[in-house]
Every structure is written in structure tokens, then in C-alpha cells.
C-alpha positions as CSV (number, residue, x, y, z in Angstrom):
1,X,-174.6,-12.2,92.9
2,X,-175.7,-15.7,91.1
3,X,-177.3,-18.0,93.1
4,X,-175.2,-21.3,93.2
5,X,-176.6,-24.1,90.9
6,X,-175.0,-27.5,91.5
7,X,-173.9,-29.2,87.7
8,X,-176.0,-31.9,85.9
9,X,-175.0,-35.4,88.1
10,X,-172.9,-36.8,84.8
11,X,-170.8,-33.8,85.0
12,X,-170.1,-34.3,89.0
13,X,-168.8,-37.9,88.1
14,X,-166.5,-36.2,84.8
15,X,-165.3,-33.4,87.5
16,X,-164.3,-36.3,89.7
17,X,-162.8,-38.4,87.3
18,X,-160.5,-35.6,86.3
19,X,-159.7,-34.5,89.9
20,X,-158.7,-38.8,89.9
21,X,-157.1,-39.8,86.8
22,X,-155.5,-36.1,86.1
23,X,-156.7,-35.9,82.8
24,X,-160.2,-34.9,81.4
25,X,-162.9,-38.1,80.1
26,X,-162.7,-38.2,76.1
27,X,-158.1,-37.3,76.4
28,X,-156.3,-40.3,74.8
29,X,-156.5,-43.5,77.4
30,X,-159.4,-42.8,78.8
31,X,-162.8,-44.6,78.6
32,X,-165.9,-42.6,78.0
33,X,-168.7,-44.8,79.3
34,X,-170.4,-42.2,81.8
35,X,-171.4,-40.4,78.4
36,X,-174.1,-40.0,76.0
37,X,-172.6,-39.2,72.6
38,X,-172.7,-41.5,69.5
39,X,-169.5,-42.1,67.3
40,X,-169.5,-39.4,64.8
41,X,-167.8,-41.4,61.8
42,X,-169.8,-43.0,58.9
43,X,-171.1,-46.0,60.4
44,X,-171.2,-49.9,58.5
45,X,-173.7,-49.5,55.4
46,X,-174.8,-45.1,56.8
47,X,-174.3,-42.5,54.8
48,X,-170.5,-40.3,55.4
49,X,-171.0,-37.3,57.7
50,X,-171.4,-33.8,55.5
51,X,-168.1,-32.7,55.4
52,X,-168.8,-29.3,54.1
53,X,-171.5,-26.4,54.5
54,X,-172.0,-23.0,52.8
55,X,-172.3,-20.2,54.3
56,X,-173.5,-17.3,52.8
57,X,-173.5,-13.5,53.4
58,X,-177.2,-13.7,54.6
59,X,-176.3,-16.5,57.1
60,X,-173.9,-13.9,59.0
61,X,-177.6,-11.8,59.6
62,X,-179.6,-12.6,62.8
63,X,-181.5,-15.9,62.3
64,X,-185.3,-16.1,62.5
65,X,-186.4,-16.9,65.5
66,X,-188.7,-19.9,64.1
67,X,-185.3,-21.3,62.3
68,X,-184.4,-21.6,59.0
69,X,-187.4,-22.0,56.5
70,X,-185.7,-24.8,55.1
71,X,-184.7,-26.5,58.0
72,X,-188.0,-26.2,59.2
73,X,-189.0,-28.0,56.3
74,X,-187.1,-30.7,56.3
75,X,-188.3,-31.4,59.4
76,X,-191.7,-31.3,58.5
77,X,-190.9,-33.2,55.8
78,X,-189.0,-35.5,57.5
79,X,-191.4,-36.9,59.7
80,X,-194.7,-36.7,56.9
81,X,-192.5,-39.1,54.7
82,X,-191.5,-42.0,57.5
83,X,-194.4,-41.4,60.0
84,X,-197.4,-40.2,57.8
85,X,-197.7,-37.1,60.3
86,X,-199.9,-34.5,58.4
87,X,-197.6,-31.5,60.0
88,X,-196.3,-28.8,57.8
89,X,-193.3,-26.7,58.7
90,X,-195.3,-23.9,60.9
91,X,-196.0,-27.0,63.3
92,X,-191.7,-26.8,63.8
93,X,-189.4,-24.5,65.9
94,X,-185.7,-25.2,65.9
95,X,-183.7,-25.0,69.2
96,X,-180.1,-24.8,69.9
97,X,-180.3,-28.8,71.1
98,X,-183.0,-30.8,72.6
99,X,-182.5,-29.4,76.3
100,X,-183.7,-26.2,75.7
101,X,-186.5,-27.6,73.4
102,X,-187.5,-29.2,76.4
103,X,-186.7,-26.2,79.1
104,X,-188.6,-23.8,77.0
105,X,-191.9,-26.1,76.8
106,X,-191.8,-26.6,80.9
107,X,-191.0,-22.8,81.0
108,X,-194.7,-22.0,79.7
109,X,-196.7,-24.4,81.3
110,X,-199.5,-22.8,82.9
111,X,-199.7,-23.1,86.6
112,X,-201.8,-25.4,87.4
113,X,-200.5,-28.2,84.8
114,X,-199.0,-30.8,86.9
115,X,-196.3,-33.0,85.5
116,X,-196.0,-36.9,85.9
117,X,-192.4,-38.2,85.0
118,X,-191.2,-41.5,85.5
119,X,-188.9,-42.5,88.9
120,X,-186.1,-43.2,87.0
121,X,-185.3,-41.3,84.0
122,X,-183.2,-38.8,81.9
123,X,-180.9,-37.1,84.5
124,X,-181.3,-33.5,83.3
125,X,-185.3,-33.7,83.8
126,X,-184.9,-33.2,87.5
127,X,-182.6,-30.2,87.4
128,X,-185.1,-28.4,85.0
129,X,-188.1,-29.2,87.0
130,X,-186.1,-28.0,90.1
131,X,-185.1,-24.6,88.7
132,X,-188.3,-23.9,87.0
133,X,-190.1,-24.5,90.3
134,X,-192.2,-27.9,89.4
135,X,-193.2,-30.4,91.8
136,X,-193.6,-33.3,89.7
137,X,-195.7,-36.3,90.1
138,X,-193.4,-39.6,90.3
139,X,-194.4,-42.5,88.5
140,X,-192.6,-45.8,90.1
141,X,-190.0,-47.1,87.8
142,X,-188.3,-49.8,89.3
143,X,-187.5,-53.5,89.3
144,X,-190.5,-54.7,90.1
145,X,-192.7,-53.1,87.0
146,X,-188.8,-54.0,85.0
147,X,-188.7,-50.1,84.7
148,X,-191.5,-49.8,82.5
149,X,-194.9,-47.8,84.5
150,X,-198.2,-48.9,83.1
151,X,-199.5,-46.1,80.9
152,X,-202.6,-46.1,83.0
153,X,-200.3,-45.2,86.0
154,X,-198.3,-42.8,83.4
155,X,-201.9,-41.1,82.6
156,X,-203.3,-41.4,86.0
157,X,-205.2,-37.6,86.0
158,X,-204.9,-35.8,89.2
159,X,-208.1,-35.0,91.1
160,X,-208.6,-31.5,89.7
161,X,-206.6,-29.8,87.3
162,X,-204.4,-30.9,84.2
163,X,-201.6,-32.5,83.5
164,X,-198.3,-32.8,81.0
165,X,-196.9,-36.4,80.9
166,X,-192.6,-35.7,80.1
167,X,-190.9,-38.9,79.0
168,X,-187.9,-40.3,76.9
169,X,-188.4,-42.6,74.4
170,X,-186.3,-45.1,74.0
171,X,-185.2,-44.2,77.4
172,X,-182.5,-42.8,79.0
173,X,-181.2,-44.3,81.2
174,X,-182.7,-47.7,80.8
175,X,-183.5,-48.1,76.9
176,X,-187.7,-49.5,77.2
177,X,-188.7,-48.3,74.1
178,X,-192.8,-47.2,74.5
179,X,-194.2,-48.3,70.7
180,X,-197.6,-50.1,69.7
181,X,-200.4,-49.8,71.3
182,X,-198.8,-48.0,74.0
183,X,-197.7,-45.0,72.6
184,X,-200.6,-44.9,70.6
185,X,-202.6,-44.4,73.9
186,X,-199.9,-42.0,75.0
187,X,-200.5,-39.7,71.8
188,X,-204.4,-39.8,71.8
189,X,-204.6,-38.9,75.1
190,X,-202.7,-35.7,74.3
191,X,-206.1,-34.8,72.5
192,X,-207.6,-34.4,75.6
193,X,-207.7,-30.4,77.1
194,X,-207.2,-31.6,80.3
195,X,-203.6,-33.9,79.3
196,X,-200.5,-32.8,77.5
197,X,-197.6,-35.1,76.3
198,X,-193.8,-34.0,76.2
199,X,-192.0,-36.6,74.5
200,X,-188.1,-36.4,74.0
201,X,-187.3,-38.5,71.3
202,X,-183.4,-38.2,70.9
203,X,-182.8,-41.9,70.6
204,X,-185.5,-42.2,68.0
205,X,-183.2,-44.3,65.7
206,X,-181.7,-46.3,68.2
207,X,-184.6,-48.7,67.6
208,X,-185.4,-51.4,65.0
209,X,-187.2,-49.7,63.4
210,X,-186.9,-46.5,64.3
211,X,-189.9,-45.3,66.6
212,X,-191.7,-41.5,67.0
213,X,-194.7,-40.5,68.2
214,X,-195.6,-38.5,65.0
215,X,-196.7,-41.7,63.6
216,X,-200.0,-41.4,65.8
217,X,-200.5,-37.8,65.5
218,X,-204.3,-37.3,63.7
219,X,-204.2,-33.3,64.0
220,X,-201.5,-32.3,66.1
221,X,-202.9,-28.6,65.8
222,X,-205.7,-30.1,67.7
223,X,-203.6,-31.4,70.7
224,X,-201.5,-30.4,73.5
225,X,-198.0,-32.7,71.7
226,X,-194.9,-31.7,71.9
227,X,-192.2,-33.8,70.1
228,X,-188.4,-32.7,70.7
229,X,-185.7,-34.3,68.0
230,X,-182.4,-33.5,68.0
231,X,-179.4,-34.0,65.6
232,X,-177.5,-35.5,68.4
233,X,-177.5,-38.9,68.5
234,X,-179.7,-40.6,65.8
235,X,-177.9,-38.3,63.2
236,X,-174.6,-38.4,64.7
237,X,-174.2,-34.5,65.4
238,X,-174.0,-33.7,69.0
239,X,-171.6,-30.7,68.3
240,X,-173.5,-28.7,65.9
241,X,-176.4,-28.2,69.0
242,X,-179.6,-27.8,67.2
243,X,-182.8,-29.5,68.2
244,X,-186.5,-28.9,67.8
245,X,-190.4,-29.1,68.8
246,X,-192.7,-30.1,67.0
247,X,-196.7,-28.9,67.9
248,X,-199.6,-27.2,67.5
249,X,-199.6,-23.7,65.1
250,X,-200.2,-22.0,68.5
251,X,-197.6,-23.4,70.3
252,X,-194.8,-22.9,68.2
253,X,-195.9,-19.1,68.1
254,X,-195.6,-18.6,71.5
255,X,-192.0,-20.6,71.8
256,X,-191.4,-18.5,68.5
257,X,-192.0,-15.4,70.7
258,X,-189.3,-16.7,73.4
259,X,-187.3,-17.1,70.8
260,X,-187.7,-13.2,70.2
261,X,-186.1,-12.1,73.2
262,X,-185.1,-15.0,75.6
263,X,-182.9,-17.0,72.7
264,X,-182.5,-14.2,69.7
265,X,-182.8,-17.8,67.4
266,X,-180.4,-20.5,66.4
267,X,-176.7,-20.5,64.5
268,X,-177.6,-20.6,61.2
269,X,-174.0,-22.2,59.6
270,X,-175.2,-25.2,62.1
271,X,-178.6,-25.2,60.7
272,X,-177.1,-25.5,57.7
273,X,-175.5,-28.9,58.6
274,X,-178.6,-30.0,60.0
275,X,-180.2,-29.4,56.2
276,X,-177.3,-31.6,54.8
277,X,-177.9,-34.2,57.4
278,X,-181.6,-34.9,56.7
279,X,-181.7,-35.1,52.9
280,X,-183.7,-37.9,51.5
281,X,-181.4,-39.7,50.2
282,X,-179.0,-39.6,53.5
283,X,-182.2,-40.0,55.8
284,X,-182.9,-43.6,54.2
285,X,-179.4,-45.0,54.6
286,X,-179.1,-43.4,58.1
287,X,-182.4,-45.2,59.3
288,X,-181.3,-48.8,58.1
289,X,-177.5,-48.4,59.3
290,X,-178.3,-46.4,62.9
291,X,-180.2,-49.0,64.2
292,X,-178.2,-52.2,63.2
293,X,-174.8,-50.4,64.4
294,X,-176.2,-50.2,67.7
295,X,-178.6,-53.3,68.0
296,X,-174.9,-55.3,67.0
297,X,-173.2,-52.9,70.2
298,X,-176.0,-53.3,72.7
299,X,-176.0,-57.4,72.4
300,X,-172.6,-58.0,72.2
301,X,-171.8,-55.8,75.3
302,X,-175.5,-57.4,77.3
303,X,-173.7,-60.8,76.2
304,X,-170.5,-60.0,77.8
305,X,-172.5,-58.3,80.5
306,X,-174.2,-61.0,81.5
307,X,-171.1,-63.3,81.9
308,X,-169.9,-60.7,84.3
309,X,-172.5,-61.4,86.4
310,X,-173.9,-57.8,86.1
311,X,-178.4,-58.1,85.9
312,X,-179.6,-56.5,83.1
313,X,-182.5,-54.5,82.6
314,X,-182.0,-53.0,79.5
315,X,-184.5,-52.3,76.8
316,X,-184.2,-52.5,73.0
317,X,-183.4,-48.7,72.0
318,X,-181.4,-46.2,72.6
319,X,-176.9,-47.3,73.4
320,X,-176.7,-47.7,76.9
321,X,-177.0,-50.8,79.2
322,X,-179.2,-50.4,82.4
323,X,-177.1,-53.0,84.6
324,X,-177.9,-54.6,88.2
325,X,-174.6,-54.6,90.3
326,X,-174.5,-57.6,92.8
327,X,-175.5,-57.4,95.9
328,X,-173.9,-55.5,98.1
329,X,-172.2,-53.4,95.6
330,X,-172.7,-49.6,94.5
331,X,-171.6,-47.6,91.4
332,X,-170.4,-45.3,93.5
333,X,-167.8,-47.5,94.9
334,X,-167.6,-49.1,91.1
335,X,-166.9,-45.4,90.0
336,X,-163.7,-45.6,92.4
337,X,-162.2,-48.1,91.3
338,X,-163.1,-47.4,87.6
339,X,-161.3,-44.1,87.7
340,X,-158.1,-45.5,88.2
341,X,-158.2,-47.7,85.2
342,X,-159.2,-44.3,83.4
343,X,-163.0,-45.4,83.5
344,X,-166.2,-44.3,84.4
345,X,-170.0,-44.9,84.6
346,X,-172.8,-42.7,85.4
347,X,-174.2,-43.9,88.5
348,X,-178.3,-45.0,88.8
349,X,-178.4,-42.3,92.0
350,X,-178.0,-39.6,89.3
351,X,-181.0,-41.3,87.5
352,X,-183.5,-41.0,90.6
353,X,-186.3,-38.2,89.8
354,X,-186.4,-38.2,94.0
355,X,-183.0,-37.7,94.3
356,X,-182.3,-40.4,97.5
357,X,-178.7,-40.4,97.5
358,X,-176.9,-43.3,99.0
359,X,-180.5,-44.2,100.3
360,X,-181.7,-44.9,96.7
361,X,-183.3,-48.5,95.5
362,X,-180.7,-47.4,92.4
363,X,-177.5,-46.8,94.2
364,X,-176.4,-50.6,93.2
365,X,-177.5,-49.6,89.2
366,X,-175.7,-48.2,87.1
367,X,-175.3,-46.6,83.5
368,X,-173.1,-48.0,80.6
369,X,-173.0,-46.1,77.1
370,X,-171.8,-48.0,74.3
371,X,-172.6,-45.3,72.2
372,X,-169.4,-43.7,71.3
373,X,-167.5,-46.5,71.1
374,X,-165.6,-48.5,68.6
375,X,-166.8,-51.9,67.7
376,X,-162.8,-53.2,68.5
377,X,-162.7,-51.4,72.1
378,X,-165.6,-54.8,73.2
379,X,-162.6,-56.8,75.2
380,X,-160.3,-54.3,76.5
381,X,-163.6,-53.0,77.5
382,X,-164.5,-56.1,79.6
383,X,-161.4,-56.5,81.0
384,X,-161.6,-53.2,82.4
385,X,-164.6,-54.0,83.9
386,X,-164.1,-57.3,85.3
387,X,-161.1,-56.0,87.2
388,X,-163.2,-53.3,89.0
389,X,-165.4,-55.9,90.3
390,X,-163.4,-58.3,91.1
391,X,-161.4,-55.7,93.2
């Protein structure tokens, strides 16, 4: 009686790994470089991981469907002390991630809102837009503007009508990291009644320094800006699944009112962790030590890269490598070969907002994440990988 929905493209490449290697990616021997998950252990000079929440008798009652008020704060809070953002905690609604953050917000676009998305970006984006029924605008991302569209092409209005503008920044897959000038621009233009701007920034602290939009935000009650955050990656949490959007008074209300019915709000023993992970004191360690960890990771593995012969095309945020297989070569074969060494990356195809297949300009791309791994793992790493393409 369901209709079939195919699984996110990452997940196609973890079912085929299994089906090849006989054991699931993440079991003991295996090498998780398809996926997007930081290491969840006190990093060099960061703050330990809360080992520990209370729960109380009221956190066993249904949670608001806003959040917790003091998660909610914290937020706020959050991003008024590093960014300057004058946003108070009604501007705030929590989420069980930053996926549905981001489903919900498509979900209640009005109609006639068109949405412009980069050519190659966040895998996810395209499934969503699918099943919600958007057509979306591509915006060429490829190796001729080095993955990184003008923001007067990313802004470029439609001949009647509005718009909403979805990116990741840093990106996902390739890392360009929009700050400046250029995000600026991106913000402002969110002030506009006939422009919106959905901005996932789960890699926010995978940048030196770490970089949000909330740091051009005037009057966000005054704009059509939507922020999602998320405790997965900058703050090391992936498993406790709690995200949020930050916007206008009115728009939290009426993702507040989904909340009502469609979600029935958000485990409050994990907003509880999220509290512990953004306290003051923890938030200023985490956004020196974040960023170092993984500006060491992602040049010491483009280094090696490069040797390899691989092309990069990486940015400077986020933990993953946006690499250039020689010619003639695809990650799809890569993938093959990778599997049997207990490998695997996610390949560029699954990164292409028009979906090409084998006919893609990104079927010889590919996808590394350094994120979850140990600093130690760098030459058993390499030697994995120089095998599969020498093979």
C-alpha cells in the first residue's frame, strides 16, 4: 500500500558494500569513508563529551512542540554571543536533526516560490525536493566555475514570481565555504519579499573560524532566513538527532504548528544533552579545537591525495575531500574495488541535483570523509587507496 521510495544514494553504496564485504560499514575492519559523521571522542585541546544527563519526571511528559525553553535559549544565545545576531529564543524551533529542519521549511513553501540549488550539492536535497514535488532551478556547479556558482547566478530571480535559494555551507560534498562579502549578499538579499534563503549550516565549525550566516542578520523577523544547525557534526553528536531553524517570529509559529500534529515535538532527555553541549564554557573550547582537528585532517589527507595523483577540488570547511579521479576512471568502478579491501566512497553521481547517472560530468568525482577518522588510520588509509587505483 506504500508507494516505493528508493534510499538516499549513500545508503545504496552502504547496502552494496554489505551485500560485498559481508559485514555492515562502521563493524571492526572496515573503513567508513562513504560517511558523514565526526569522531565522537574529545578531540586535541576540545572540551570531553557530556557523559551524563538528568532526566527528570517532567522530561517523561510530551515535549513542547517549540523545544525546550532552555534549549531554545541556548541557541539564541549561542549565536547572539559569537555572531552578534539580535535573535531571541522565539526566533528558534528545535527539530529532531537538521533533515527535517530542512524538510519541514520546503514543506511550506508557498507554490509559486521557486527554488535555485546548486548542480552539485548535499545528496539528500534532491530526494526532498523530489517527494515534496519541487522542480528546482539548477545552478551550474562544476569544474569550470571550481564548484563555486557566482552569487549573482545563485540570486538570479526568475521572470515572475519568488524564489528560496537552499545551500550548504561549507558544502557538502565539496567543502567551498561561502563567507565575506559573499554571504553577506546572500543574507541581505533574504530581506527582499520576493527572495528567501535556506541555509544548512551543519559544518559551521569545520571552518577557521567558524562561519554562520547569523553574523549578517539585521532583523531576521524582517526577512524570509532560515538557518538550520544541528548537533551533528560541529558538536560531535550525530546520535542524539536534534537540529534546529532559526527565523522570523512568524515562521517558527507556523513550523511550531507542524510540530503540533505532524512531529508531536522533540525527545527531551536528548535535548537535554544538546543544553550540556552548548554551555559557554564548552562552546569556546569546541570552536578553537573543531576547526584545527579537522583543518590538520583535511591537509594531511589533500597532501597525500595529491601524491596519488587524485585532482582536488576541495574547499576549506567542512571533512571531506572533493577528489578528481584520472581520466578514464569512475567511482563507481573505484567503489568495486574498494569494497573488497573493506572500503568505500560516496560516489560524485550521488551528488548531481540532475541525477545523470553514468552520463554525469561527476561520475569520475568522488567523495572522501575524513571526518570520523583517527588521526593514526592517515597510511593504512593511503595504502588502501593506492591499491584500488593501481588495480
Amino acid at each position: 500500500m506504500l508507494r516505493h521510495v528508493p534510499p538516499m544514494g549513500i545508503y545504496e553504496t552502504l547496502y552494496a558494500f554489505r551485500d560485498a564485504f559481508g559485514t555492515p560499514m562502521g563493524e571492526p575492519g572496515t573503513h567508513p569513508w562513504s560517511q558523514g559523521f565526526p569522531r565522537t571522542v574529545q578531540l586535541p585541546g576540545g572540551p570531553p563529551m557530556p557523559a551524563s544527563v538528568e532526566v527528570t519526571k517532567d522530561d517523561l511528559k510530551y515535549p513542547k512542540a517549540w523545544g525546550l525553553p532552555a534549549l531554545r535559549e541556548s541557541i539564541a544565545s549561542y549565536y547572539r554571543t559569537h555572531y552578534g545576531a539580535a535573535v531571541t529564543a522565539d526566533n528558534v524551533m528545535t527539530f529532531a536533526g537538521g533533515r527535517p529542519a530542512i524538510v519541514a521549511v520546503l514543506l511550506f513553501l508557498e507554490p509559486d516560490v521557486a527554488i535555485r540549488v546548486a548542480s552539485t550539492e548535499y545528496t539528500p536535497y534532491y530526494d526532498m525536493l523530489r517527494l515534496l514535488g519541487k522542480r528546482p532551478v539548477l545552478v551550474t556547479s562544476d569544474v569550470a566555475n571550481n564548484f563555486t556558482p557566482s552569487v549573482d547566478e545563485l540570486l538570479k530571480r526568475p521572470a515572475e514570481g519568488r524564489q528560496l535559494v537552499l545551500m550548504s555551507n561549507p558544502c557538502n560534498p565539496t567543502g567551498v565555504t561561502r563567507d565575506g562579502d559573499d554571504l553577506q549578499r546572500l543574507v541581505e538579499s533574504a530581506r527582499a519579499a520576493d527572495t528567501g534563503l535556506l541555509i544548512d549550516e551543519a559544518y559551521e565549525l569545520m571552518h577557521t573560524p567558524p562561519v554562520s550566516a547569523m553574523r549578517f542578520v539585521r532583523d531576521i523577523d524582517a526577512s524570509n532566513l532560515f538557518v538550520v544547525g544541528a548537533a551533528t557534526k560541529g558538536w560531535q553528536s550525530p546520535g542524539i538527532r536534534i537540529g534546529w531553524v532559526v527565523a522570523s517570529r512568524r515562521n517558527v509559529e507556523i513550523l511550531g504548528n507542524f510540530s503540533s500534529f505532524g512531529m508531536g515535538g522533540v525527545s527531551h532527555p536528548s535535548q537535554r544533552y544538546a543544553i550540556e553541549l552548548l554551555r559557554q564554557e564548552r562552546v569556546a573550547q569546541a570552536r578553537v579545537a573543531v576547526p584545527a582537528f579537522y583543518d590538520s585532517q583535511r591537509q594531511r589527507y589533500g597532501e597525500a591525495f595529491a601524491r596519488l595523483g587524485l585532482s582536488l577540488f576541495s574547499g576549506d570547511g567542512g571533512f571531506y575531500h572533493w577528489c578528481r579521479l584520472p581520466s578514464g576512471m569512475t567511482a563507481e568502478g573505484l567503489n568495486r574495488r574498494l569494497f573488497r579491501e573493506g572500503a568505500a566512497i560516496l560516489k560524485g553521481t550521488d551528488c548531481d541535483m540532475a541525477r545523470r547517472g553514468d552520463a554525469s560530468p561527476l561520475a569520475g568525482f568522488f567523495r572522501f570523509s575524513f571526518g570520523p577518522l583517527d588521526p593514526g588510520s592517515l597510511d593504512a588509509d593511503v595504502a588502501i587507496l593506492r591499491r584500488a587505483l593501481e588495480s
